[in-house]
N, C-alpha and C positions, 0 to 999 in steps of 0.2 A: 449806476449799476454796471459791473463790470461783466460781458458777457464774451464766452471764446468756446474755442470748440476744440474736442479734446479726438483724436483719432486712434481707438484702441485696436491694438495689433495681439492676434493672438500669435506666439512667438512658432518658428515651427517645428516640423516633427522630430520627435527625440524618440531614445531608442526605446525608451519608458511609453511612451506613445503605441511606436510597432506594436510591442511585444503586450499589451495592455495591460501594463502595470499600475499602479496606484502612484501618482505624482503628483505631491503636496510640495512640500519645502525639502524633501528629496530631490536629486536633480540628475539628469544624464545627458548626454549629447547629443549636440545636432545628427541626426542621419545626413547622408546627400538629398535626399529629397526635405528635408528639413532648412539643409543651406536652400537649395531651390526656392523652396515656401515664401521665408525671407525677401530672397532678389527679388521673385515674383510679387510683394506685396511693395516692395519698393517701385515695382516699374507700374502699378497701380496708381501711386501716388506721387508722379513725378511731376504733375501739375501744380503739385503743392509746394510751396514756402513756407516749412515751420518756422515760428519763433522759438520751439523750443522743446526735446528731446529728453523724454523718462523714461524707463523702465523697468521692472521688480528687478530686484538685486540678484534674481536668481540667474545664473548661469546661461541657461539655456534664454532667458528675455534678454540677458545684454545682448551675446552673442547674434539672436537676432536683429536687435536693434541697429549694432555697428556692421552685418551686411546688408540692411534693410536701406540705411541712410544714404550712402552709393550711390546705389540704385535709381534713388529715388529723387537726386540731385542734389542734397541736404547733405553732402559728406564735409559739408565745416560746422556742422554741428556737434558735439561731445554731447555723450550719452549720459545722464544724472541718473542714478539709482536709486529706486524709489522704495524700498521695503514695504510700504503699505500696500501696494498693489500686489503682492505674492500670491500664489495660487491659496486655498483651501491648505490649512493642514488635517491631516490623515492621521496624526498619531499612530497606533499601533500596527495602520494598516497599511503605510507609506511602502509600497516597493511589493506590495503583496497585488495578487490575480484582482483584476477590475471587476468582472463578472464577478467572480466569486466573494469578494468583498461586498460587493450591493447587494448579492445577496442575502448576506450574513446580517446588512447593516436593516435592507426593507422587508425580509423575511417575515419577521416577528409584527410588521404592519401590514401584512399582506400587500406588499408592494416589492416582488423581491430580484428590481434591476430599478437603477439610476431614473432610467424614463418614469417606469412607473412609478416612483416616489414624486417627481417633480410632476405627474401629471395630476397624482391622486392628493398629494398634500402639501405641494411648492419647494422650491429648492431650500429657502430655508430652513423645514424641516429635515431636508438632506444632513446639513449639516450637524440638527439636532440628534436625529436616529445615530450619526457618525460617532458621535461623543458616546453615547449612553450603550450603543455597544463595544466601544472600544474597551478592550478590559485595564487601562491604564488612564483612562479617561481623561487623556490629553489633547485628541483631535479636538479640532476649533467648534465652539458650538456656534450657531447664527450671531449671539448676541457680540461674541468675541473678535468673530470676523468683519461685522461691522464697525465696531468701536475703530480697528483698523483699519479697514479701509473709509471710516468717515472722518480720518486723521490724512490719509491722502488728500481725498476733495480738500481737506480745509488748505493743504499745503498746494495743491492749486491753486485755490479761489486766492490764496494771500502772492503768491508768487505770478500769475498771468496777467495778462493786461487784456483789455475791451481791444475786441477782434483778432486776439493771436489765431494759431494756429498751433496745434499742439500736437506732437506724436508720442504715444506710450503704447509700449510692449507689455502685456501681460501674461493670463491665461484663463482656457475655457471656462472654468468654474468662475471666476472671479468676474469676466467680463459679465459672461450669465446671470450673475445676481445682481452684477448693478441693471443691467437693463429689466432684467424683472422685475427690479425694486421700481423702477420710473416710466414701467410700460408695461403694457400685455401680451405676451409673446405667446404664440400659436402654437409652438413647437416647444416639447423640453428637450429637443437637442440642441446639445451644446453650439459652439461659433467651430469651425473647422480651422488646423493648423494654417495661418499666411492670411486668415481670411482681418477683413477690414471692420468697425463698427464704429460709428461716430455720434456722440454725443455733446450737444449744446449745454454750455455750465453757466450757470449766473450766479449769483451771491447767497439764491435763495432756489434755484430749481437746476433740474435734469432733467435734461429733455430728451429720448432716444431720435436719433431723427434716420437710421439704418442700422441694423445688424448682419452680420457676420458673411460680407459681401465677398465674394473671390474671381466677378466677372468684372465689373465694371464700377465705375464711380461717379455720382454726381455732380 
């Protein structure tokens, strides 16, 4: 059994971030404190030796990835892009007020912000409430985003070898449900921009073994 451990990077702040916008498969640019985020997640993990270098294809993950690697001493690695790892899509709601989208979307469940959905009825139904208000009904529902991203893990598990080490960029929503899918997490806030989360993968589990670290690393 092949077992390695995968280091997810949530990518950092973009101006969709600042401004709290709704950012799914929309994208926008690093800020300077966003380049920061990056170096700074690099110089976290410059005791490390990746074997090997993913991130979602979205813009804002490459771009942290290729300042992150530097950093972090891993600058002969090329960055592989991963599409399964992508944030949440949003559909109708991509690039619209954050607040006021979770509203719109937890309202009707008496849940009407992001926490309160995840605290009262789990993130996957995050996703599900996202759909069924969306009036174009294209934002990703749970079962969608899974099929997706358990097309990633397969493309790990077939691609790593027993004891790599692995760095992948993604983002907050995404990281969040997998570690909620394979742990119990205390908090429904999300991982913060630069921050670190490391999960153990074998052929047949996920194991969280830290989330959404920004001080230090074990």
């Amino acid at each position: 059994m092949a077992t390695f451990s995968v280091y997810m990077i949530r990518h950092g702040q973009t101006y969709f971030n600042k401004y709290r916008r709704m950012q799914g498969w929309s994208d926008s640019p690093l800020t300077t404190v966003g380049e920061n985020d990056a170096r700074n997640a690099g110089k976290m993990l410059s005791d490390i030796k990746f074997d090997a270098a993913y991130a979602s294809d979205m813009t804002r993950a490459m771009r942290t990835a290729k300042l992150l690697l530097p950093a972090s001493g891993n600058g002969d690695l090329s960055v592989q892009p991963l599409a399964a790892f992508r944030e949440a899509f949003y559909g109708y709601f991509e690039g619209d007020d954050t607040s006021q989208t979770w509203f719109e979307v937890g309202a009707p469940h008496q849940a009407p912000s992001l926490s309160e959905i995840i605290a009262k009825y789990g993130i996957e139904k995050a996703k599900d409430f996202c759909k069924e208000a969306d009036p174009f009904h294209s934002a990703e529902n749970n079962a969608e985003f899974w099929e997706r991203v358990n097309g990633g893990l397969a493309t790990l598990r077939a691609k790593q070898h027993a004891g790599d080490k692995v760095l992948l960029v993604s983002h907050g929503n995404t990281i969040y449900s997998i570690a909620a899918k394979f742990a119990d997490l205390s908090s429904p806030d999300r991982p913060q921009n630069g921050s670190v989360t490391k999960f153990t993968i074998s052929d047949d589990t996920v194991t969280l073994d830290y989330f959404g670290r920004k001080d230090h690393l074990d």
